[in-house]
Steps between C-alpha positions, in 0.01 A plus 500: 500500500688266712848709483301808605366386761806378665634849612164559637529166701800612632386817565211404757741233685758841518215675628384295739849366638539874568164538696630183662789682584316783680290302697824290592658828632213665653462191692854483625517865618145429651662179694840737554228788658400250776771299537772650365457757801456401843200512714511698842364395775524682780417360870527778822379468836461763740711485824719190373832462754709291283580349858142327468621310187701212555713531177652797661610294810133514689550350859133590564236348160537305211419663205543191188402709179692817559749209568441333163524842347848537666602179416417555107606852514723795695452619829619863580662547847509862467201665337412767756241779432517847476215599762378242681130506504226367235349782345801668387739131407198480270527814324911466482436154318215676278720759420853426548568849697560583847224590710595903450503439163168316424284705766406216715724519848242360754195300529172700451623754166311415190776362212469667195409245245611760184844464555736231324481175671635128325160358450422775259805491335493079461133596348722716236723171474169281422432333770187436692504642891296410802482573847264275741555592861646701755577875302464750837588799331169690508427589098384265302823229309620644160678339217311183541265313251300299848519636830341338805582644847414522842388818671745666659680210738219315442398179787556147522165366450207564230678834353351769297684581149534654212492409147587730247307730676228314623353387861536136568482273828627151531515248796715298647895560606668791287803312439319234335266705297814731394651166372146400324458856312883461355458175417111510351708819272823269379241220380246746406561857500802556304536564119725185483634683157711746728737438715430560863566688823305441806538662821355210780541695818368349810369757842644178713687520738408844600403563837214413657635108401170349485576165351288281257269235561787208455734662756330625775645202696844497380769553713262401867713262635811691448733751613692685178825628606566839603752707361805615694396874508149512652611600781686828405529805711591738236829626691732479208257725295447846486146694637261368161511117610417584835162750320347227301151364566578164349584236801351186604507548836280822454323557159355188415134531498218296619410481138860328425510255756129394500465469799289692809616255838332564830679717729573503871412174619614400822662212631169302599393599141806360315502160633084490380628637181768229427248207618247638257760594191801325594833677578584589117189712448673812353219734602586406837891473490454856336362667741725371763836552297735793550832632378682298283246227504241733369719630249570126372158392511411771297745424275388198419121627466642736200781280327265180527222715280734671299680127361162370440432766290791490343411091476212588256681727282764207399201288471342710237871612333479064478190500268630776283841321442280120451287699215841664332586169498184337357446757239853493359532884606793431743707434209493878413371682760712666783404472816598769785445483894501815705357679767465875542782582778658254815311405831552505853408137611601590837854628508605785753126458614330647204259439275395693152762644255637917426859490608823459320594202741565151318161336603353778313700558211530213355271366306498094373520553082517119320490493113441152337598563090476168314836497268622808600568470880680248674326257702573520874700860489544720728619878464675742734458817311335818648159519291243683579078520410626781327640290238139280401405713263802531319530128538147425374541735196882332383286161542248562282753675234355855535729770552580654880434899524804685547298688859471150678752534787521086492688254340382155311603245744504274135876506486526324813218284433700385216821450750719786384645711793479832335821681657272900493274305735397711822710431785283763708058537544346819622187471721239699612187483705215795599201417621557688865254596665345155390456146615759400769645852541839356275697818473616599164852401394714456186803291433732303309577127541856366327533123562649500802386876679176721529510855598141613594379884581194555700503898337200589711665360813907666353590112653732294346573086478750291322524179527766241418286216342797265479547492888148575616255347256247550703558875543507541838746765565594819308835565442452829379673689810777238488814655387630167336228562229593895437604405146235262452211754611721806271456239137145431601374841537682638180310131358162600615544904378613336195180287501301769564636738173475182311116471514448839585345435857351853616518574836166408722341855642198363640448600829516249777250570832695530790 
């Protein structure tokens, strides 16, 4: 009896070594499934200059944890977008086409949520998606396991959303309860079984620049700087830059600057007014300002609103880091700052976005990868939003569709210098008629020249960024840059074949 029952013995410690075994493994690749592949998080703000954050050389704001995100990650000095308004940057990063290609060129069409976009594709992969924010593209967010977004632009204060379909109102600043709803689903929300990818995208600092509770005061008692082009007279520009509908001096609204002043007093009036207010009243100095002194005060109205909203957003991008930190999530979690296309805070007069200028096309793009990035990097490479998708997919290990007209920006990431890397970006923008009358144009920007066509207007600019950063004078009928403006146009027809750009018909109103 006792040898027989030795094999048997054996048998059930074989047995349950092996089931031991299982559960061993199935554990591992569990562990592997959430931290074997990195979370996504991905942080975008609407209207972002990266001239408003001081790791990109801010003379105007302070900005410390897109800061700390530069310092423990790369910054991107040339990641421009491909049509520079919010609507359709969103659908190019949902989709990873061109605006012609996706169906979304301007603000106000509907996207169509059947086509392929990354967050259905990570979904394939296995991981969990979310969206809590701004989404602005009409139909409701596809692809994602939690959605939460405004209405349309949606307002600073007490906004209406909607969750997974539902009606819901909150209170209090939207930039703080954006920052609440991602955090309440990273503690809460998430299957914590899956790895993640969360889209936090913020409506600040869109215009109307109505700041939050903590910073309606900030910036009083000082004057920010302004920059070196406010006063431009468009005379080394064609007809479009003289068209627009976009300056200080004209098209800020009483809405924007807040402010109704009292107009006409006299000169008996005034001195009553500055015994009563005192001589810094700025409903008085307003209405007694003219020229260039108008033009600066008003200035200062807008940019003075639009940092303190920009204040709040670090604030909140500051608790999200703190809880990565707390939870032991930073470890493995990837975190990327954006905003949906560059920002006129002022230069050559304007304000808003639409043209193919620098202070429009280029947007800030920061990526903080623990182990994988190094700390403190920056990158000169032409990237694009066009290449997020594509990015986000080679992150999470899922495989990049072959009709995504981007590239993974993970090769650079990693600090190779692949040598098939664009030297050249094609641009685009349509919305005209539309908001600020910009005139539709196309392009192509190398690293040191950008040819531009307004094809509505048959006018023509090139400029020689090297010598006039600041793009204040076209070279294009200077006969020193013949060969220069011959290689860019066969560039830009190139560019054109290459992602089979059809040509616009729409009629334009006289």
């Amino acid at each position: 009896m006792r040898t027989s029952s030795l094999p048997i013995t054996l048998a059930r410690v074989y047995g349950l070594l092996l089931v031991v075994c299982f559960v061993l493994v199935g554990a591992v690749m569990r562990v592997w499934a959430v931290e074997g592949r990195p979370n996504i998080l991905f942080v975008f703000t609407d209207d972002h200059s990266p001239l408003a954050i001081s790791a990109y050389g801010s003379k105007i704001n302070q900005t410390p944890n897109m800061d700390r995100l530069a310092k423990e990650g790369m910054l991107f000095r040339h990641c421009f977008v491909t049509n520079s308004i919010c609507g359709p940057s969103r659908a190019v990063i949902q989709t990873g086409k061109y605006s012609h290609v996706n169906g979304f060129i301007q603000n106000g069409n509907r996207f169509n949520g059947a086509q392929q976009t990354f967050p259905k594709l990570l979904r394939k992969a296995g991981y969990q998606t979310a969206i809590i924010g701004k989404w602005h593209l009409k139909s409701d967010p596809t692809g994602y396991d939690y959605w939460n977004i405004l209405i349309g632009q949606g307002p600073y204060y007490n906004p209406p959303m909607i969750e997974n379909g539902r009606h819901v109102k909150y209170e209090g600043y939207t930039t703080d309860i954006i920052t609440d709803l991602a955090l309440s689903w990273l503690r809460e929300g998430r299957d914590k079984s899956k790895p993640f990818m969360l889209m936090y995208q913020h409506k600040a600092p869109h215009r109307r620049w109505e700041p939050g509770p903590k910073y309606l005061h900030k910036y009083d008692n000082v004057t920010i700087p302004e920059p070196p082009t406010l006063f431009d007279d468009y005379s080394g520009r064609g007809s479009a830059a003289k068209m627009q509908k976009m300056m200080i001096a004209k098209n800020l609204t009483r809405r924007d600057l807040k402010l109704d002043p009292p107009k006409g007093l006299t000169s008996e009036q005034l001195e009553t007014w500055n015994k009563a207010y005192g001589p810094k009243n700025e409903a008085f100095e307003k209405a007694h300002l003219t020229g260039r002194a108008l033009v600066r005060w008003k200035y200062q109205r807008y940019i003075k609103d639009y940092l303190r909203c920009v204040a709040s957003v670090d604030d909140n991008l500051g608790r999200v880091l703190d809880y990565l930190d707390e939870s032991g999530l930073a470890k493995n979690t990837i975190v990327i700052y954006s905003a949906d296309q560059g920002w006129y805070l002022g230069e050559h007069g304007w304000f808003d976005k639409r043209w193919m200028y620098e202070e429009s096309l280029r947007m800030p793009l920061i990526v903080r990868w623990p182990g994988v990035v190094k700390p403190g990097s920056e990158d000169a490479h032409i990237v694009s939003n066009l290449d997020f998708a594509e990015t986000f997919l080679e992150m999470a290990g899922a495989p990049i569709p072959s009709d995504m007209q981007g590239r993974s920006l993970v090769p650079i990431l990693k600090g190779e210098s692949p040598q098939d890397w664009r030297n050249s970006f094609y641009y685009h923008y349509y919305e005209y008629p539309g908001a600020h009358s910009v005139r539709r144009h196309y392009g192509v920007r190398t690293q040191r020249y950008k040819l531009i066509y307004f094809y509505n207007l048959h006018e023509w600019e090139l400029y020689d960024l090297q010598r006039d950063p600041h793009e204040l004078t076209s070279v294009y009928d200077d006969t020193g840059y013949a060969g220069v403006q011959r290689r860019l146009k066969a560039e830009l027809q190139r560019l054109r074949e290459q992602y089979r750009v059809p040509e616009d018909t729409r009629p334009v109103p006289d």
